[in-house]
N, C-alpha and C positions, 0 to 999 in steps of 0.2 A: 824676944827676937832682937838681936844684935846688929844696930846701925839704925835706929830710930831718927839718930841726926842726921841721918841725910833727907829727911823726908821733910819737904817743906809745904810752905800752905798753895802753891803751886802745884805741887804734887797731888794735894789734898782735894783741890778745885776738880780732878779730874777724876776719873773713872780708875776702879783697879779691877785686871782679868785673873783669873784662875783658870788655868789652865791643867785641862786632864788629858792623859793619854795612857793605854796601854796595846802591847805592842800585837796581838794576835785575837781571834774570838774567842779562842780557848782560853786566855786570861781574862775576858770582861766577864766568860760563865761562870769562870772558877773562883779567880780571887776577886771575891767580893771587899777582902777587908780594906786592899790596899786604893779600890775604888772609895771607901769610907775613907781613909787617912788623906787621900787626895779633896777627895767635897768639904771636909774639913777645914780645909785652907779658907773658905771664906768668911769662917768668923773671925780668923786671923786677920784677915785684913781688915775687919771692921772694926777691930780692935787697934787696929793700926790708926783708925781716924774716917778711914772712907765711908763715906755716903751712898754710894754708888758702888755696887759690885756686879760684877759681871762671871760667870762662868761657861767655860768651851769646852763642851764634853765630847761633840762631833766625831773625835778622832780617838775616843775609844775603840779598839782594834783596829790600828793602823799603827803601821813599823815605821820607824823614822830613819830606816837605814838606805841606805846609797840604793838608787835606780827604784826605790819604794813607790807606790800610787800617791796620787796627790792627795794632801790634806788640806780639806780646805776649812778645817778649826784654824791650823796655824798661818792659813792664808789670808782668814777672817781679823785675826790678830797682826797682823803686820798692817792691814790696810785699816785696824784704828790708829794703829800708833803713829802712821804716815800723815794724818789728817792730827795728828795733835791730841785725841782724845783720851791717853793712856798715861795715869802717872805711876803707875804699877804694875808690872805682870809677876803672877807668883805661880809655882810648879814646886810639886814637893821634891824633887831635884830636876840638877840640869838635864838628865838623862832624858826626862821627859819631856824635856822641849826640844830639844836635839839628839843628833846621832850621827852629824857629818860637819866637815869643816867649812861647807858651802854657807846651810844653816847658818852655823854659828855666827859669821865672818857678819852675813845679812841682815840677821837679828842686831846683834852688837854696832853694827852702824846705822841703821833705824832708828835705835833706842838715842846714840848718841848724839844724832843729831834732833830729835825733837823732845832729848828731857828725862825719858821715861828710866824709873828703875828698875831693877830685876832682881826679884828675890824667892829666898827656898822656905825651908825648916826652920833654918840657923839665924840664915845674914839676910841684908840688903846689901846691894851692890850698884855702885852708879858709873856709867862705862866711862861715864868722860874722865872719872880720875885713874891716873896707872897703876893703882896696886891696885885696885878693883878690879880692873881690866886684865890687869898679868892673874887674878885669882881668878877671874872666870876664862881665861886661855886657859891653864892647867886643869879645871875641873871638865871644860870641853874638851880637851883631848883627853883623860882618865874617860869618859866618856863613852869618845871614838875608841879607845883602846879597849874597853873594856867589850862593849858590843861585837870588835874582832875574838877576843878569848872565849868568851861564852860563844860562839858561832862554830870558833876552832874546836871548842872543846865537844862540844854538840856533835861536829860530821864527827870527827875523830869517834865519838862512842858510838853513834851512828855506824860507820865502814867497821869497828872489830862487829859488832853483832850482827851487821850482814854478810861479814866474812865465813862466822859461823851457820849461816844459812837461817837464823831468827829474827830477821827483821823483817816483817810484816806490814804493810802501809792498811792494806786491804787484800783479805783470799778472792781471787776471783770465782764466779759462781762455777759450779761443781765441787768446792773443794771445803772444807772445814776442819774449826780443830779435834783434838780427839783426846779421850780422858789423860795420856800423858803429856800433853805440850807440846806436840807433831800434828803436822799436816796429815791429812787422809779423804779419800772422794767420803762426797757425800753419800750418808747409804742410803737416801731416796733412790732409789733405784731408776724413777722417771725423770731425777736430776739426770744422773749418768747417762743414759741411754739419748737426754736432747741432746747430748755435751757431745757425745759419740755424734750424731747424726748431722752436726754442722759437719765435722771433716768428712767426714762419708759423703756427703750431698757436694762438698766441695772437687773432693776426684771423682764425683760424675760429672760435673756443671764445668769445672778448669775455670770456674770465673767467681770471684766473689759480689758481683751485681747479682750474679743467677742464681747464687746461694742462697739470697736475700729473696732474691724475687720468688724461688720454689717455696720459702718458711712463709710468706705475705699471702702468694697466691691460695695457699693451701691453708692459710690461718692455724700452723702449726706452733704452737707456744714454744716460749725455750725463757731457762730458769736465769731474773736478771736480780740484780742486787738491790735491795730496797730498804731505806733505813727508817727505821721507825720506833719511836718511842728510845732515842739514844740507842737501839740496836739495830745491827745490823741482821737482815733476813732476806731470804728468797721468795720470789715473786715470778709466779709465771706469765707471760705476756708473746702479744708477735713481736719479734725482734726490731729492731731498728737496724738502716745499713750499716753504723758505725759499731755496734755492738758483735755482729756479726765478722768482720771487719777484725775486732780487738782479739776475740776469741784464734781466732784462724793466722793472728800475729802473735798470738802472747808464746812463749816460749815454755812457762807456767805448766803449759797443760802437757807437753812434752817432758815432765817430768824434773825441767831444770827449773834450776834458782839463779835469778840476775837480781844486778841493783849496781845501778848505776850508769845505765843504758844513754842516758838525756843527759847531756853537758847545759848547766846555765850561765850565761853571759848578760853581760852589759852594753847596751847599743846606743847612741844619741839619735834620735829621734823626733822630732816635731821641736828642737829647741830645750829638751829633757833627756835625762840618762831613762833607760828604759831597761825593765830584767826580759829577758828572751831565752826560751828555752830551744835547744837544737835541735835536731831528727835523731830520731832511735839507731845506736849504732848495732852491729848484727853482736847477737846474743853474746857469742865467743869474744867479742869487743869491749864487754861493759865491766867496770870495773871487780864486781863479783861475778863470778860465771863458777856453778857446782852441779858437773852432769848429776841425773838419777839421785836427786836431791828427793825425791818423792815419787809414790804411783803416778804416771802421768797414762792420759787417755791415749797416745800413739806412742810409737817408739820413735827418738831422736833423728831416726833416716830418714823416716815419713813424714816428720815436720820438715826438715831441710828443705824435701823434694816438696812441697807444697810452698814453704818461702820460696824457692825457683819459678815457680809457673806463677807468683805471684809476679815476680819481680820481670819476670816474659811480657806478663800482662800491663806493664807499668809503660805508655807509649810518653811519657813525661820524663821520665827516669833518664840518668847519665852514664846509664851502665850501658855497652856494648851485650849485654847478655838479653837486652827484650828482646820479644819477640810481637810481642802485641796478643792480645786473646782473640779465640777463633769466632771471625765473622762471617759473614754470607758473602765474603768477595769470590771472582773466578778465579784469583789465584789460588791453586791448591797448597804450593807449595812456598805459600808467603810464609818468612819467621824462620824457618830451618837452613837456607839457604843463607853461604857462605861466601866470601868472594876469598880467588884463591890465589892473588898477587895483593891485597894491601890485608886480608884477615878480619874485614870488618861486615858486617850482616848484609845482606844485600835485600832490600825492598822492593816491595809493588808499586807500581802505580797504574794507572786505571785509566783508559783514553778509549776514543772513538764516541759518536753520537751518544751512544747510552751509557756511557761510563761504565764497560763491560769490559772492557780490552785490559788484560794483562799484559804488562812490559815491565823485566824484573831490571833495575837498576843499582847499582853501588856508587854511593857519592864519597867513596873516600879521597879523591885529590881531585872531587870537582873543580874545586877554584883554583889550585895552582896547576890544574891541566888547561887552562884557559876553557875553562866551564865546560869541559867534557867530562860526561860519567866516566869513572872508571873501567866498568864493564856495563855492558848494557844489551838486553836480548829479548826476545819474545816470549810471554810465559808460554804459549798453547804448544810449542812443540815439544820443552822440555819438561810441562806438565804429562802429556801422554806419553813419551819417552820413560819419565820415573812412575809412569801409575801404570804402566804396562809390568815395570821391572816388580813392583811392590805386589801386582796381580800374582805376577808368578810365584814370588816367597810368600805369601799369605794362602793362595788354593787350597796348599795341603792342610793347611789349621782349620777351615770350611767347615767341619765335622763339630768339632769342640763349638766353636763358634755358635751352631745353630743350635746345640744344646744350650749354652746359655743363651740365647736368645727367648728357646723356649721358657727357659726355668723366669727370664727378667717377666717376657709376658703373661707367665702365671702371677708371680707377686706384684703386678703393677696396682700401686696405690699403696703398697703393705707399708712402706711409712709413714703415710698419714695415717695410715690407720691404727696402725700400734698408736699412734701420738696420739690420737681421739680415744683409744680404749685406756691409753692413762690419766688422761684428761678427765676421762670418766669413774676411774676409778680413786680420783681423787678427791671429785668430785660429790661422789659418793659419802665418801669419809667424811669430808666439812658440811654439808649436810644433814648427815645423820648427829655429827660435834655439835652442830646450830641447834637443833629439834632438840639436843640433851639439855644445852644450858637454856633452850625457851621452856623446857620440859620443870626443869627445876627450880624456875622462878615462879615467885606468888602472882598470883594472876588479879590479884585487888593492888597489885605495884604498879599501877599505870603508867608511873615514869621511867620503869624500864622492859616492862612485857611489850608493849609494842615495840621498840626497836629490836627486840631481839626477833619478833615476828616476823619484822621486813627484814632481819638479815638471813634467815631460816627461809620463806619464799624467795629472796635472789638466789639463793643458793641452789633454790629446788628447779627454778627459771633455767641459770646455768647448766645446770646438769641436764635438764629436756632440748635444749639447743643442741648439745654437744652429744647425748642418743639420738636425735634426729639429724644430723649430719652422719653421723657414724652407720645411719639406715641405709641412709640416702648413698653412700659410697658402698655397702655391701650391695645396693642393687646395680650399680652399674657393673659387679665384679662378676667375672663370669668365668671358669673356668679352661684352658686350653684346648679345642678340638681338633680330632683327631686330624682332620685335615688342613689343619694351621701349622701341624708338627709337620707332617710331611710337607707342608711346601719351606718350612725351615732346614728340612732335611735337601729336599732340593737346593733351596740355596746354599746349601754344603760344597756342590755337586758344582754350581754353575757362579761363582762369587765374580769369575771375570764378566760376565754378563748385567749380574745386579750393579758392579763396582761401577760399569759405562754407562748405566741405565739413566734415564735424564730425571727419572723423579727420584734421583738417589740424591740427598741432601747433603748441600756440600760442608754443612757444617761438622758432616758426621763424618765425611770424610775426611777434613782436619784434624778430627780427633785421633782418629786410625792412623794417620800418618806422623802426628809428633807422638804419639804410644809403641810406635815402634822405628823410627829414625831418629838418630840425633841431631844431623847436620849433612849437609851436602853443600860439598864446598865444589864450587864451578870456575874455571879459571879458563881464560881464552890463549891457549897455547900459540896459537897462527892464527891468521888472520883469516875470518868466517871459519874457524871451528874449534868449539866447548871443549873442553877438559873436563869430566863429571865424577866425584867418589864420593861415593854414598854411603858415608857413617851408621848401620844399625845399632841402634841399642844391645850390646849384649859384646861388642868388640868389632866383630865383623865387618867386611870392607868391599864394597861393589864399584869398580872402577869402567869406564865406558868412553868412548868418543862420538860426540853429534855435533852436526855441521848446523851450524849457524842459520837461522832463517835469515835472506834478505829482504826489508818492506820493499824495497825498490821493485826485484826480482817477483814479487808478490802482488804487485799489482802495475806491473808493464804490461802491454801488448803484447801478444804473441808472436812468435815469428810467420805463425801459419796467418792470421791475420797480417801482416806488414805484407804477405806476400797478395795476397786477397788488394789490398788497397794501391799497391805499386802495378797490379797490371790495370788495374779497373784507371787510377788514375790519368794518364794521359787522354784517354777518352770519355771519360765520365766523371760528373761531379759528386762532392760530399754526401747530396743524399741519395744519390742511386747509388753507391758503394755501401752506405747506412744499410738502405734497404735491400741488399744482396746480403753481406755479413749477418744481420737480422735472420734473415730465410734460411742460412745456412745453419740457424742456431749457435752464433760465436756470439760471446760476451765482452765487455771490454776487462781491464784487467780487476777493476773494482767489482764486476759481476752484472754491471749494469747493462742493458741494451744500449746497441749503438746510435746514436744522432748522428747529423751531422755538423755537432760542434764538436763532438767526440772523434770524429775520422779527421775532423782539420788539426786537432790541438797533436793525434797521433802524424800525422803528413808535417807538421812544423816540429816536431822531435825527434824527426828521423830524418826531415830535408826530403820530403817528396814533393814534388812539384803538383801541383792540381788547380782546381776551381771549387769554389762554393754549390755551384750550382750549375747540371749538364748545359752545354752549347750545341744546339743543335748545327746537325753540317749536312747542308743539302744534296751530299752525295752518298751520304751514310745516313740510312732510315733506323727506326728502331719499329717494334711490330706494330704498332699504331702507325707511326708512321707509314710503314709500307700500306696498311689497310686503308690510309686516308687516301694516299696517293694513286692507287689502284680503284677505289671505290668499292672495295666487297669489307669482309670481315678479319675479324682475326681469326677467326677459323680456317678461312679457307686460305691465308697465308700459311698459318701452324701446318696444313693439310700438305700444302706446297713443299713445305720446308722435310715434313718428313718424307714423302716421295721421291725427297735427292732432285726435287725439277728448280728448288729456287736453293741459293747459297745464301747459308748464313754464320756469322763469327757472333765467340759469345766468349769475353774473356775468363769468366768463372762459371761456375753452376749459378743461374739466378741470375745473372747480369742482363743488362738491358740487351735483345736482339742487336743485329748488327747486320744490316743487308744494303747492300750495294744499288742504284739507284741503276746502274746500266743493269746491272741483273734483274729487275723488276722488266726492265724497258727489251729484255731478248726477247727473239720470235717465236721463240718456245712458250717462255711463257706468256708472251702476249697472245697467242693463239686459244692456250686454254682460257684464257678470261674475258676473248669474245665468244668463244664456245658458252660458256657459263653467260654470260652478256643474250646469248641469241636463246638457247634452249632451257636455262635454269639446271641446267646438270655439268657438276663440275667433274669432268672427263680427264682423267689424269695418262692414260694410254696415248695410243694413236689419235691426232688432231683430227689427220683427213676422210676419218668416215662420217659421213653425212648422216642425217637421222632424220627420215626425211617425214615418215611418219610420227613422231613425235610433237604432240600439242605444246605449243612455247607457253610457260607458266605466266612467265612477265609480258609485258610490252618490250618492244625492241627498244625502246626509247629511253628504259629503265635500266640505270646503272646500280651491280651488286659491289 
């Protein structure tokens, strides 16, 4: 090695590192030699004089390129050399200590200030002198330069072979190669059919949680990728949400070829360059895109429309196109609904005590309206308004409808259970493959007859679970009776009945309505009333005008009450008007019964004048009153009062009596009530016939 003289016994006194690195896993598995020519270096050094060797293998696969993971070999290494303990670091080239001008610049003034040299193959090199330093500048940038060209040259053959559609990272499950060097489904035939039943399960569910949660609930396998023994294979299992998830995104199974979907960048971070890969752009976006590149499990249209209801469901997302996935809210018609002056979605939100109340809102120039929605309404009126309309174009479908109802309630459960009779038939196979190779081994092999044993019984285990499930679902299965058809036939007949019906779930209802509308876009022409056009799927176009609910107008006082409390008022207080409005069966405008804090807060919002609470006035009795002041009953005032012998004013039906104190005090009727006073009979006729035979009940002395 060339430059011995620079090594002094200084040098010597210290420790020397060797330093390994190679840049991926795949080169620590593969090239094993250029790991030997590297470990190598340490007899080199002790040939050199050192006593002391060191080697940093650590960062064996690890990239030393810009935004890379940390290495903390070469971090191990910088914080000998800092404390003084390094007279030598050797790497079988620069390459391998570096790969950036950060590096280098770091290492090279470490080194120079505390001594150390740095050497390869060839040379030794000491930084503090300038042509050493100008030779390892030009060998770190050949370096950096050269780690860009292999990189360049790398995407570059990389993009032509995925231009041509054969670049390959990994098939996802369903798919494999086929004896000419093309793609093709698997012919497992119960691959195919799980691969089919995610998107099937998906436009029944509209939701990829529910996708998930039907494969979980129902312990339905589905074929995931599993690598073993250096190859890769399929493996049946319950799915995981992300898996589910991938499949119902991948573009893959619709038959195209992408690559290049995911931009990566460089980000600083925590004090460090960091690599960041970005979001998936849409298929049509990515730098390869080759329709009908392959069989795919749906056709191209029916992927798109499933990336839709995906991206509806995305309530995170920045697109104007969600909608959100269907919940148990009362809005029916949250997600489809358009506002028809700024074009932007128009949302629910949910008020009153129970968090039930629909009220449909557009916040497109909330803030620069000075925090006024844009538009803003009640869902309940223009929910029954459009489910009246929808009533009517769906009736005549009724018919069809109830056929397939019938035909779903016949096969309910037939996907799980095809997925158990294959499960089972697979079952079966490995199995019967376990029982051949225990079948064929020598049974005095003790070190490998029993394991094949236990894998021949799990096998036979598994398969008794998955017949005994498979049991257990044909007993619940029970075929359509006749009279289950006809009441689906009924509901043919009467769909506006089931549609209002209150155990009709509203989530089903969501479904039927984003399946046949696309958007109803609502715009407030005049002030208190909608502008309604109702987008169906298919072109079609329903156009309508409905007036505005007012809350105010929805929960005021009546006029027919206001008139009830303005007569009662001047003479009677808050809770004899309570208690008359009550009798009369009126509510207040909330629905509530009347109080009388209710009749005050209604007399202070309109400016009626009253009291809390009646005043009595000694020349106006009310019927107690009159009964006290006379000493009989209230009967035999009521008695009076019908007979037309006593006057009385009542300003409502139910109001408190209203009798005059001279009217009690006339000789009319003061006659009859010492008649009643003298004989115990209340004589409503002629006063002046005597009775003279008549035995007196009471005592004369006894006031009724």
């Amino acid at each position: 090695m060339i430059g011995d003289q620079r090594l002094t016994s200084k040098h010597l006194s210290r420790r020397a590192i060797v330093y390994l690195r190679q840049s991926s896993e795949g080169q620590v598995r593969n090239n094993h030699e250029s790991q030997k020519l590297q470990y190598a270096l340490a007899d080199k050094a002790r040939s050199l004089g050192f006593h002391e060797v060191e080697t940093i293998d650590t960062d064996l696969g690890s990239s030393a390129a810009v935004a890379a993971k940390r290495r903390a070999g070469f971090e191990r290494m910088l914080g000998a050399v800092a404390i003084g303990e390094v007279g030598l670091i050797l790497s079988r080239e620069l390459s391998r200590l570096l790969r950036t001008d950060r590096d280098f610049c770091q290492l090279i003034e470490m080194c120079q200030l505390f001594g150390t040299l740095i050497g390869d193959e060839e040379n030794l090199y000491d930084t503090s002198r300038m042509d050493d330093q100008l030779v390892l500048g030009i060998k770190a940038t050949m370096s950096v330069v050269e780690l860009k060209v292999l990189q360049l040259r790398l995407a570059q053959g990389k993009e032509n072979k995925a231009r041509r559609g054969e670049l390959y990272p990994r098939l996802p499950p369903g798919y494999v190669w086929n004896g000419v060097g093309s793609v093709a489904k698997d012919p497992n035939q119960r691959v195919q059919d799980a691969i089919a039943l995610v998107f099937a399960k998906f436009r029944e569910t509209w939701s990829i949680r529910q996708t998930f949660k039907w494969f979980r609930d129902n312990e339905v396998q589905l074929p995931v990728s599993h690598a073993r023994g250096g190859k890769l294979g399929v493996e049946f299992q319950v799915p995981r949400h992300s898996f589910v998830a991938g499949v119902l995104h991948n573009p893959f199974y619709a038959g195209a070829y992408t690559w290049g979907r995911r931009s990566t960048g460089v980000v600083w971070q925590g004090g460090v360059l960091r690599k960041r890969q970005g979001a998936a752009t849409a298929p049509e976006e990515a730098r390869v895109f080759i329709r009908e590149h392959h069989e795919g499990y749906l056709e191209w249209s029916a992927f798109e429309e499933i990336q839709r209801m995906i991206r509806r469901n995305d309530q995170r997302g920045k697109s104007d196109e969600k909608v959100g996935a269907i919940r148990a809210g009362s809005g029916l018609f949250s997600g489809v609904l358009r506002c028809g002056r700024c074009g932007r979605r128009i949302y629910v939100r949910y008020a009153g005590k129970a968090g039930t109340k629909a009220r449909y809102v557009c916040t497109g120039d909330y803030v620069s309206n000075g925090n006024r929605y844009c538009i803003g309404f009640g869902g309940a009126l223009l929910d029954r308004r459009l489910s009246s309309e929808l009533v009517r174009v769906l009736s005549p479908l009724g018919i069809a409808a109830s056929v397939q109802a019938a035909e779903h309630l016949e096969a309910r459960g037939g996907e799980r259970r095809w997925a158990l009779q294959q499960q089972c038939t697979q079952l079966e196979y490995e199995a019967s493959r376990a029982f051949e190779q225990y079948n064929e081994v020598d049974p005095r092999n003790r070190l490998v007859a029993p394991e094949l044993e236990r894998r021949w019984n799990a096998k036979l285990e598994e398969l008794q679970r998955a017949r005994a499930s498979l049991a257990e679902l044909d007993a619940h299965q029970r075929p359509v009776s006749v009279e289950e058809r006809q009441q689906f036939a009924a509901f043919a007949e009467q769909f506006a009945q089931a549609w209002n019906h209150p155990a009709c779930p509203i989530d089903l209802k969501k479904q039927i309505i984003r399946s046949v509308i696309e958007e109803v876009v609502v715009n407030e022409a005049e002030p208190g009333k909608l502008s309604v056009i109702l987008h169906w799927k298919g072109g079609c176009h329903t156009a309508f005008g409905l007036e505005k609910a007012d809350p105010k107008r929805a929960t005021r006082t009546t006029d027919d009450d206001l008139d009830v409390i303005r007569k009662m008022a001047p003479r009677h207080g808050d809770d004899a008007i309570a208690r008359a409005l009550n009798k009369l069966g009126r509510r207040t405008g909330k629905g509530k019964p009347w109080s009388q804090l209710s009749v005050k807060t209604a007399r202070r919002n309109h400016e009626i004048d009253g009291c809390g609470r009646s005043i009595e006035n000694p020349d106006v009795l009310s019927l107690h009153g009159a009964a006290r002041h006379t000493g009989t009953s209230n009967t035999t005032i009521v008695k009076l009062v019908e007979a037309g012998v006593l006057p009385k004013r009542q300003a409502v039906p139910f109001a408190p009596w209203e009798i005059a104190r001279t009217d009690l005090e006339s000789a009319h009727v003061r006659a009859i009530l010492e008649r009643l006073e003298r004989t115990g009979h209340l004589v409503l006729g002629d006063t002046s016939v005597a009775v003279a035979d008549q035995t007196q009940l009471f005592p004369a002395n006894v006031r009724r």
